[in-house]
GUTOR-418933 format. One line per field, with one value per residue: residue in three letters; x, y, z of N, C-alpha, C, O in turn. Coordinates in Angstrom, 1 decimal. Example, Ala and Ser with C-alpha at 12.3 -4.5 7.8 and 13.67 -1.06 7.14 Angstrom:
2
rest	c(ALA,SER);
nX	c(13.2,12.8);
nY	c(-5.7,-2.2);
nZ	c(7.8,7.1);
caX	c(12.3,13.7);
caY	c(-4.5,-1.1);
caZ	c(7.8,7.1);
cX	c(13.2,12.9);
cY	c(-3.3,0.0);
cZ	c(7.8,7.9);
oX	c(14.2,13.4);
oY	c(-3.3,1.1);
oZ	c(8.5,8.0);
This chain:
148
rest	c(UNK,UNK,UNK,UNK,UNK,UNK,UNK,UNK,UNK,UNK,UNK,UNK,UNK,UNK,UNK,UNK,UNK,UNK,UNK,UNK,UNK,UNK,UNK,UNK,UNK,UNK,UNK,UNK,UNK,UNK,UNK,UNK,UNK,UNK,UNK,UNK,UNK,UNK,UNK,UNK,UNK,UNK,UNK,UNK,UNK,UNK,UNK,UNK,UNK,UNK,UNK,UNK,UNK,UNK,UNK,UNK,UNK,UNK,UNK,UNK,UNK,UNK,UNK,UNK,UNK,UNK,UNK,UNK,UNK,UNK,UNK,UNK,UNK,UNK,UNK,UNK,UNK,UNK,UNK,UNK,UNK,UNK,UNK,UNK,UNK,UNK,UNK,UNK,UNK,UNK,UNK,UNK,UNK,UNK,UNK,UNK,UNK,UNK,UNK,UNK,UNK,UNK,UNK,UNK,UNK,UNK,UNK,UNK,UNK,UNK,UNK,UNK,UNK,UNK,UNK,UNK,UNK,UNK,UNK,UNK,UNK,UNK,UNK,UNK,UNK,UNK,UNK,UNK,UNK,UNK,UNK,UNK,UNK,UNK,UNK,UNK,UNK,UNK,UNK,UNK,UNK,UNK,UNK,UNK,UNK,UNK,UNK,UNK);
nX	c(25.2,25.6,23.4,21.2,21.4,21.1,18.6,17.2,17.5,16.3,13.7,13.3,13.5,11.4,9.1,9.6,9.4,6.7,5.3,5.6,3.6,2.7,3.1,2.1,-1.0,-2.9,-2.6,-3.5,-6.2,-9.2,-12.6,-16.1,-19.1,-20.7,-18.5,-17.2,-14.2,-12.7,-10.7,-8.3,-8.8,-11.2,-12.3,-14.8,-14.7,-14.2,-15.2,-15.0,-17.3,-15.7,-13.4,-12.4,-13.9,-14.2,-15.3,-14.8,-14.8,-16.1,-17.8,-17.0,-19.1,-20.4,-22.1,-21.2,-22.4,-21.7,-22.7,-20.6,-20.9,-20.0,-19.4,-19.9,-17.9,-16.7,-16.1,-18.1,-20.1,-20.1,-18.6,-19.2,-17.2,-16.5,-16.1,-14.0,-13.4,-10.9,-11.4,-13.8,-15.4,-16.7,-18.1,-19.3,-21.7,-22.2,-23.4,-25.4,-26.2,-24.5,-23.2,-24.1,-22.3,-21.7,-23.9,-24.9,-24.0,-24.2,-22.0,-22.4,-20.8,-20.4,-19.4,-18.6,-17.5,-17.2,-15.7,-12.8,-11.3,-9.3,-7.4,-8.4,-7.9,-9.8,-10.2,-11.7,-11.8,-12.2,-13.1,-13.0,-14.1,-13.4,-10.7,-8.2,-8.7,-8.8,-10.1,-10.0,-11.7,-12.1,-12.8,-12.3,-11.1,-11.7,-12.3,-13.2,-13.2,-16.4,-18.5,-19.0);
nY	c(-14.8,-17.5,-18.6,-17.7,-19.2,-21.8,-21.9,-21.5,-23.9,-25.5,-24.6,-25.1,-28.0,-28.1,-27.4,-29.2,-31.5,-31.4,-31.7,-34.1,-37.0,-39.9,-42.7,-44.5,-46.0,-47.5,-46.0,-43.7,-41.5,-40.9,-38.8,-40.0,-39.3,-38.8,-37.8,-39.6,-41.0,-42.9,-45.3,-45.4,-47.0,-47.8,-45.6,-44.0,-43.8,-42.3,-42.3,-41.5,-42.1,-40.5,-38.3,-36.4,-34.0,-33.1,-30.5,-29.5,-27.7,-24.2,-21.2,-17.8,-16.6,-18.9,-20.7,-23.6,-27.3,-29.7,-33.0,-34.6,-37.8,-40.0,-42.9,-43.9,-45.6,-46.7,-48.0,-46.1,-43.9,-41.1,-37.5,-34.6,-32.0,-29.5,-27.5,-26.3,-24.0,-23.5,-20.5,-17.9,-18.3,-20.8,-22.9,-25.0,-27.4,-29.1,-32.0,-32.0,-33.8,-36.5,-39.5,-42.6,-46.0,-47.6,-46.1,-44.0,-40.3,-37.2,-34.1,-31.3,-28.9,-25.9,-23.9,-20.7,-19.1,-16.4,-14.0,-15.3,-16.5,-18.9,-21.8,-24.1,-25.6,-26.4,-26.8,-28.7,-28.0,-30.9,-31.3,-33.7,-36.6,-38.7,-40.9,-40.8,-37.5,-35.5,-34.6,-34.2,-32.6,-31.9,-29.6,-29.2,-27.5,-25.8,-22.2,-20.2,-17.2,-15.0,-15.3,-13.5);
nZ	c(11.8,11.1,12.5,11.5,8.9,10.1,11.2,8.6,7.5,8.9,9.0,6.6,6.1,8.2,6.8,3.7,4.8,6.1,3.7,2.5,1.1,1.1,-0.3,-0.5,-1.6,-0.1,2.7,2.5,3.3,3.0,2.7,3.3,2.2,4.6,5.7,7.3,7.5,4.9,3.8,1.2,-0.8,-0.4,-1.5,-3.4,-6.8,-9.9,-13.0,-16.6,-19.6,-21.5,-21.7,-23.0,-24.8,-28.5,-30.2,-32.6,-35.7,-34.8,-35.1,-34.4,-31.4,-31.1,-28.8,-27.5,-25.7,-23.8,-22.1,-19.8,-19.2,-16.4,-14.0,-11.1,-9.8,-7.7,-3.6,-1.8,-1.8,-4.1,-4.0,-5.5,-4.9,-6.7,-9.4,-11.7,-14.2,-16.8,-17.9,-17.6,-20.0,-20.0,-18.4,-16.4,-14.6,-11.9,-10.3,-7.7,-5.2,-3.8,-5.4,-5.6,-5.3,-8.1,-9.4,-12.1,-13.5,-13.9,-16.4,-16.8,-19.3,-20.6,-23.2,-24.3,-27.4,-27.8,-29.0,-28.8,-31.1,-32.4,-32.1,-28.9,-25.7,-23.9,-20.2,-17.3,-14.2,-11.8,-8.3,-5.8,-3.7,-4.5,-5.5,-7.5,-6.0,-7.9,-10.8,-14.8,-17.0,-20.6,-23.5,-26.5,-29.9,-32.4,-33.1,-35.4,-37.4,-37.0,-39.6,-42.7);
caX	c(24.9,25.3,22.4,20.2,21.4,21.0,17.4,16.5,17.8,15.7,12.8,13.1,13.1,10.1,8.3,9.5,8.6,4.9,4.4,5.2,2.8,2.8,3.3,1.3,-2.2,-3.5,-2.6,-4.8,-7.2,-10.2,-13.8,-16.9,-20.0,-21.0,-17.8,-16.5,-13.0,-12.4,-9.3,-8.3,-9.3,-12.5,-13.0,-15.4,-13.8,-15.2,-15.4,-16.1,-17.6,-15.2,-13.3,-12.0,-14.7,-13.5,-16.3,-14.7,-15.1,-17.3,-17.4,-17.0,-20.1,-21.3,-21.9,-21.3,-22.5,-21.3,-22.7,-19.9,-21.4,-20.0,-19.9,-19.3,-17.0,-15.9,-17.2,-18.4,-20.6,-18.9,-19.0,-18.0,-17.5,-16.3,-15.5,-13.4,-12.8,-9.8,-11.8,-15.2,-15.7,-16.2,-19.2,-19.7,-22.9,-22.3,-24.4,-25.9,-25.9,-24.0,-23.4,-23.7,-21.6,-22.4,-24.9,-24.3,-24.3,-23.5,-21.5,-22.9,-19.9,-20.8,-17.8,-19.3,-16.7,-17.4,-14.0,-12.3,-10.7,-8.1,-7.4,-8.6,-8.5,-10.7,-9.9,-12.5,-10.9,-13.4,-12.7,-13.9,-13.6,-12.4,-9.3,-7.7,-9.4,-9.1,-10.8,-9.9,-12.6,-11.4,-13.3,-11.4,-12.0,-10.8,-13.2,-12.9,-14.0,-17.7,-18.6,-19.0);
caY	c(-15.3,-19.2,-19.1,-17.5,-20.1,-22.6,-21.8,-21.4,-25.2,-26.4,-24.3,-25.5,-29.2,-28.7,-27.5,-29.8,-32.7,-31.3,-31.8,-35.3,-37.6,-41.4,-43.7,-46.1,-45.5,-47.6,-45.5,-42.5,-41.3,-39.8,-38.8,-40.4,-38.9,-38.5,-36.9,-40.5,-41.7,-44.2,-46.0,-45.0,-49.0,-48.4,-44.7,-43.6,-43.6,-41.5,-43.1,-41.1,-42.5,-39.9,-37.4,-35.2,-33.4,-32.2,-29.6,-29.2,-26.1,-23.4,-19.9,-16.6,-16.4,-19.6,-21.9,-24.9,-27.3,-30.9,-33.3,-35.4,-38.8,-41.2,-43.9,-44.2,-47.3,-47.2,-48.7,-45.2,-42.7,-39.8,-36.6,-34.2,-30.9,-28.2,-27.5,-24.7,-24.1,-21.9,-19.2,-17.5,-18.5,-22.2,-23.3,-26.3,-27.6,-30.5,-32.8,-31.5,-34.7,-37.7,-40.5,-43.9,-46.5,-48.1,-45.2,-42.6,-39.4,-36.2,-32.8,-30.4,-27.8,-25.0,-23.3,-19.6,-18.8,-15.0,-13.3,-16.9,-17.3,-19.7,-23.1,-24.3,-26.8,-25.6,-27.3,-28.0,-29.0,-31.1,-31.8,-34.9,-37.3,-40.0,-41.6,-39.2,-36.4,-34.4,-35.1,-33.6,-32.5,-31.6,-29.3,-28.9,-27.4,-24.6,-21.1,-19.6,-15.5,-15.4,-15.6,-12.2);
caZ	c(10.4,11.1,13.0,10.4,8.2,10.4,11.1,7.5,6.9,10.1,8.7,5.5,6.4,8.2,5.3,3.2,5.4,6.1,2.4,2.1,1.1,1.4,-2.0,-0.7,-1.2,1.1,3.9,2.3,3.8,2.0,3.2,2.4,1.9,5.5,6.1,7.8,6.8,4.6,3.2,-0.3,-1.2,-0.4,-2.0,-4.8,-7.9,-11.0,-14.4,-17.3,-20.8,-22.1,-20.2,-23.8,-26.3,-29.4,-30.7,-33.9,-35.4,-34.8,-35.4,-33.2,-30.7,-30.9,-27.4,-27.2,-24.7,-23.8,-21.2,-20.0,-18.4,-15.3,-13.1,-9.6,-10.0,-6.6,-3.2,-1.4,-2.5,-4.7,-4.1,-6.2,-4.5,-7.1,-10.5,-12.1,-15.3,-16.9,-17.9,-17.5,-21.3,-19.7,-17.5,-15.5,-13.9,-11.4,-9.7,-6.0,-4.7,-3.8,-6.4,-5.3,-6.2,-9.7,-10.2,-13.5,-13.5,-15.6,-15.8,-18.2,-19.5,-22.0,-23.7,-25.1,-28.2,-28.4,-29.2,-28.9,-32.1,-32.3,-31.0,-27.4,-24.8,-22.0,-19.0,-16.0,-12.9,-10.9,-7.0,-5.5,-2.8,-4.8,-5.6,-7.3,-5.9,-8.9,-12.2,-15.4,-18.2,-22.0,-24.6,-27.5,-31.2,-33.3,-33.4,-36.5,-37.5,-37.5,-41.7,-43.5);
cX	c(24.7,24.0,21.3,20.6,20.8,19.3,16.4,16.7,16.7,14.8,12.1,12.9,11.8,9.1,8.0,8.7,7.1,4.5,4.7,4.5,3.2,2.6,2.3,-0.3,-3.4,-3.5,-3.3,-5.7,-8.3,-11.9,-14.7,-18.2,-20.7,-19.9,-17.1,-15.1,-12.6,-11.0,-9.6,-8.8,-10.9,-13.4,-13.4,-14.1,-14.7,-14.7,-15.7,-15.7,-16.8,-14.7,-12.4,-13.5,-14.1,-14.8,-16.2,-14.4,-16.0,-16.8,-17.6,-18.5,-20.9,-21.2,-22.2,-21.2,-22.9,-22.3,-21.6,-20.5,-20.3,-20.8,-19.2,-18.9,-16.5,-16.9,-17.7,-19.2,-19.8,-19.5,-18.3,-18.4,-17.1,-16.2,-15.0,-13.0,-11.6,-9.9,-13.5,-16.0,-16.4,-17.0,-19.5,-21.1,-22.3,-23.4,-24.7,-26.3,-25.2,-24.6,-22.8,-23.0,-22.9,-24.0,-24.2,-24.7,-24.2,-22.9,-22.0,-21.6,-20.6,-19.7,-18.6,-18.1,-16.6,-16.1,-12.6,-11.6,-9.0,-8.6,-7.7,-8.9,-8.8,-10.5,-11.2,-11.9,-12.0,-12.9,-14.2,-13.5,-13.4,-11.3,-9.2,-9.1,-9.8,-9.5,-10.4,-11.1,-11.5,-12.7,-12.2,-12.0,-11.1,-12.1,-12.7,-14.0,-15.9,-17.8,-19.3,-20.0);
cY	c(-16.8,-19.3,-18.7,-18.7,-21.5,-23.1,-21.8,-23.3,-25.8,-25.6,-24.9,-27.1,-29.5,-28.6,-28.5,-31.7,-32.7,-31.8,-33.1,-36.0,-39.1,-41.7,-44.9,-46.1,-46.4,-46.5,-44.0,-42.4,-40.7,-40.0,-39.1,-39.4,-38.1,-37.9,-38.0,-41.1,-43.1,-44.1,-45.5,-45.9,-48.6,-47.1,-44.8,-43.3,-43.1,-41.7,-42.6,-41.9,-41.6,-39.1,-35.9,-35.3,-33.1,-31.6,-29.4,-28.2,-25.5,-22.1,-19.0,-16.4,-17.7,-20.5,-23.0,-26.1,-29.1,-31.7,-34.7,-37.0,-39.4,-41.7,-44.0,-45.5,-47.6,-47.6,-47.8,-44.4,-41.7,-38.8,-35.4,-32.5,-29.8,-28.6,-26.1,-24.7,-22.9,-20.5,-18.9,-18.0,-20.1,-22.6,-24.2,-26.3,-29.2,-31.3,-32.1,-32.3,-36.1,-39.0,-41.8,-44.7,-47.4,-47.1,-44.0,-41.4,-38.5,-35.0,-32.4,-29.4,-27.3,-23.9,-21.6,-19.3,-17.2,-14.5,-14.5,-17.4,-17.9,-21.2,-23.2,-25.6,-26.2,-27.2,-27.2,-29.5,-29.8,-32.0,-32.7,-35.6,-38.6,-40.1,-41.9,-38.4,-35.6,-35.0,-34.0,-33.7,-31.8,-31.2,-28.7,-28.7,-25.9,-23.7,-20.5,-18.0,-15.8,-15.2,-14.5,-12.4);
cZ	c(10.4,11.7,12.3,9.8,8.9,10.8,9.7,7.1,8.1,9.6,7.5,5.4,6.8,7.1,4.8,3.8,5.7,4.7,1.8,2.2,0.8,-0.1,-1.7,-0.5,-0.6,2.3,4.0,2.9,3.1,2.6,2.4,2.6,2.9,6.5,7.4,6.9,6.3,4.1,1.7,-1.3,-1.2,-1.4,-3.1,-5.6,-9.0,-12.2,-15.7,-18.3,-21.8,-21.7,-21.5,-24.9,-27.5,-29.9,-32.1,-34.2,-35.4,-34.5,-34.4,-32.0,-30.6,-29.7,-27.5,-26.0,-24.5,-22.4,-21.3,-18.7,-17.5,-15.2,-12.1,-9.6,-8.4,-5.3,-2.2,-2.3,-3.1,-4.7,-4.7,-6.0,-5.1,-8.6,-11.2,-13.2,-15.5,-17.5,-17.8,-18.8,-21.5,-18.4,-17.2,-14.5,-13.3,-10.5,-7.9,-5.1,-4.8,-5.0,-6.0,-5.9,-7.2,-10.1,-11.1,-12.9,-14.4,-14.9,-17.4,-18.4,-21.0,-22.4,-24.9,-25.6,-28.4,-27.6,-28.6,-30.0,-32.1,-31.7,-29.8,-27.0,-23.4,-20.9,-17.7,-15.1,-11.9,-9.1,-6.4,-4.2,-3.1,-5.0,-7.1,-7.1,-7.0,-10.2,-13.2,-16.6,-19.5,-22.8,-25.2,-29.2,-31.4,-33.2,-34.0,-36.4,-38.2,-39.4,-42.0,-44.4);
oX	c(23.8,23.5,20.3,19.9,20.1,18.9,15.2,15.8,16.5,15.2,10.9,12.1,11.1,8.4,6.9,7.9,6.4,3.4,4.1,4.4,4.1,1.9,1.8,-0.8,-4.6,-4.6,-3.6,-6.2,-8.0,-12.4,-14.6,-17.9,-21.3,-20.0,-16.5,-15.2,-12.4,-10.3,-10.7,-9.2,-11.7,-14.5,-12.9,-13.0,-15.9,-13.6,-16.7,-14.6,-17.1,-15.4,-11.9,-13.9,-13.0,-15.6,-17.1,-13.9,-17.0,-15.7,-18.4,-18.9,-22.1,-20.1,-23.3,-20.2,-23.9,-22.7,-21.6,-20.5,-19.2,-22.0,-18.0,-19.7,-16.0,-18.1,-18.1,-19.0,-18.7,-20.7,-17.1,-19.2,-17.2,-16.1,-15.6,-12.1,-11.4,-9.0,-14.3,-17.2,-16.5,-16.4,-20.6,-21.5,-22.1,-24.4,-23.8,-26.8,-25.4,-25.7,-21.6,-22.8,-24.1,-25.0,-23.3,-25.6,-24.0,-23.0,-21.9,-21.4,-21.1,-19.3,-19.0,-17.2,-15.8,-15.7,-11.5,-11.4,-7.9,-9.7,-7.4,-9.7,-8.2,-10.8,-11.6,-11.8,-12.8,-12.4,-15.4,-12.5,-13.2,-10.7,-9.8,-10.1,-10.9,-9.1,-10.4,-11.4,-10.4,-13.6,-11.3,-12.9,-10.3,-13.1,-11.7,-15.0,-16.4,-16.8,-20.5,-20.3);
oY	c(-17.3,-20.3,-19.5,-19.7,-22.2,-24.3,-21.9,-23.8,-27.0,-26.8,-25.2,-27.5,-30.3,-29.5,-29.0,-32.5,-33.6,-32.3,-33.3,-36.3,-39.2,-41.0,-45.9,-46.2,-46.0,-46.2,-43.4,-43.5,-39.6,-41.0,-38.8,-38.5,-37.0,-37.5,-37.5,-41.4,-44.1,-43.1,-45.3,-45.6,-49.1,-47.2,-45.5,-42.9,-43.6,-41.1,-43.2,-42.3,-41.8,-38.7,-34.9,-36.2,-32.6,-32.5,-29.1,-27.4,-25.9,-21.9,-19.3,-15.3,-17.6,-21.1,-23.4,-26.0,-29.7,-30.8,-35.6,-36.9,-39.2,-41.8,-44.3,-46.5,-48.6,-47.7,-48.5,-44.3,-41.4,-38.7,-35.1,-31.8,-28.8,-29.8,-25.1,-25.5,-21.9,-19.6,-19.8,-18.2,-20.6,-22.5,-24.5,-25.4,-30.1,-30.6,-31.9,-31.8,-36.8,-39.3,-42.1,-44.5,-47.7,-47.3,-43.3,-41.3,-38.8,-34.7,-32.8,-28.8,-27.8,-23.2,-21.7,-19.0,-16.8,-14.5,-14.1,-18.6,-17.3,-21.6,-22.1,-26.4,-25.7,-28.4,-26.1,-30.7,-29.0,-33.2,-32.7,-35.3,-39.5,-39.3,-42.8,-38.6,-35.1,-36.2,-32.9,-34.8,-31.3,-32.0,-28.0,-29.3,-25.2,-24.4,-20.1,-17.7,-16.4,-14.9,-14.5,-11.5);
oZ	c(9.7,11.4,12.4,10.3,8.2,10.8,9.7,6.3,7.9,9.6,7.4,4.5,6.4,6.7,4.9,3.4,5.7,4.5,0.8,3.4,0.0,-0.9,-2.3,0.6,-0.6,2.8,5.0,3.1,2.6,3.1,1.2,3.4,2.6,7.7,8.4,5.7,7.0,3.9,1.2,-2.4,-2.0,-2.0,-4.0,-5.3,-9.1,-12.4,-16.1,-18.5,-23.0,-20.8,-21.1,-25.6,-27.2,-30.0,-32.8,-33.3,-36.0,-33.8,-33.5,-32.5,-30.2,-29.5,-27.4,-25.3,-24.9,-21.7,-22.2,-17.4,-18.2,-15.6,-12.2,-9.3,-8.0,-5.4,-1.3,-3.5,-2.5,-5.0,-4.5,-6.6,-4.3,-9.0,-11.2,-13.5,-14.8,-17.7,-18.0,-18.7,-22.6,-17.3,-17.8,-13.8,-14.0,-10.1,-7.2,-4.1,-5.8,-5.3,-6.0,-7.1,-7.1,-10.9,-10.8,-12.1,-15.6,-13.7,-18.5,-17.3,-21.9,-21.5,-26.1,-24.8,-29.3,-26.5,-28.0,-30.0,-31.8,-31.2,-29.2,-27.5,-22.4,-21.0,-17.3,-15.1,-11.2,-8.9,-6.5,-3.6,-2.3,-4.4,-7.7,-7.8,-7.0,-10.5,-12.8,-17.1,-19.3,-23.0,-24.7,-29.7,-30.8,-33.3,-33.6,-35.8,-39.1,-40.1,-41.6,-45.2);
């Protein structure tokens, strides 16, 4: 029995120690564009002119369809390789190529309300190779019963 135990605590260290990550974000690592490693110092960074919508309200079936603008603020190209929203009801379009630094770009999301009523903040998760990797988008707004 001590030796199970004792294996579970030496298993469990390693775990825990694989999943530490450094505080100091110099010592990050993040890939650029060409899939060469740069310093977190030097990575793309993504900038948006707004990073929550509010849509307001709008009634049962209707789509609504935001484009949210950037800027590659940082000193690498950005690339922004996914985006996921939190439901099928919630559609992202991103860019299909690299975004140089100090060049804009856009993300289109379209939020279809059909059988949606209530409150919502749709969430689209956007993966990147900047610093932070992850990007968050915001549509938000009330869908009310289509009108009788």
């Amino acid at each position: 029995m001590k030796k199970v135990t004792l294996l579970s605590l030496v298993l469990s260290a390693l775990v825990l120690g694989s999943c530490y990550r450094s505080q100091d974000p110099k010592s990050d690592v993040i890939l650029d564009s060409t899939g060469k490693a740069v310093s977190s110092v030097d990575a793309p960074i993504i900038s948006f002119d707004q990073d929550i919508f509010n849509f307001g309200v709008i009634y049962d079936g209707d789509v609504v369809e935001h484009e949210f603008s950037f800027t590659n603020t940082g000193k690498t190209p950005l690339i922004i390789s996914g985006a996921e929203a939190t439901c099928g009801c919630t559609v992202p379009s991103i860019p299909d190529k690299p975004i140089n630094p100090g060049e804009k770009g856009k993300i289109v999301v379209a939020f279809n309300s059909s059988a949606k009523v209530g409150m919502h903040d749709k969430v689209v998760t956007l993966t990147t190779n900047a610093n932070p990797a992850f990007a968050y988008l915001h549509m938000v707004g009330e869908v009310k019963p289509k009108k009788q």
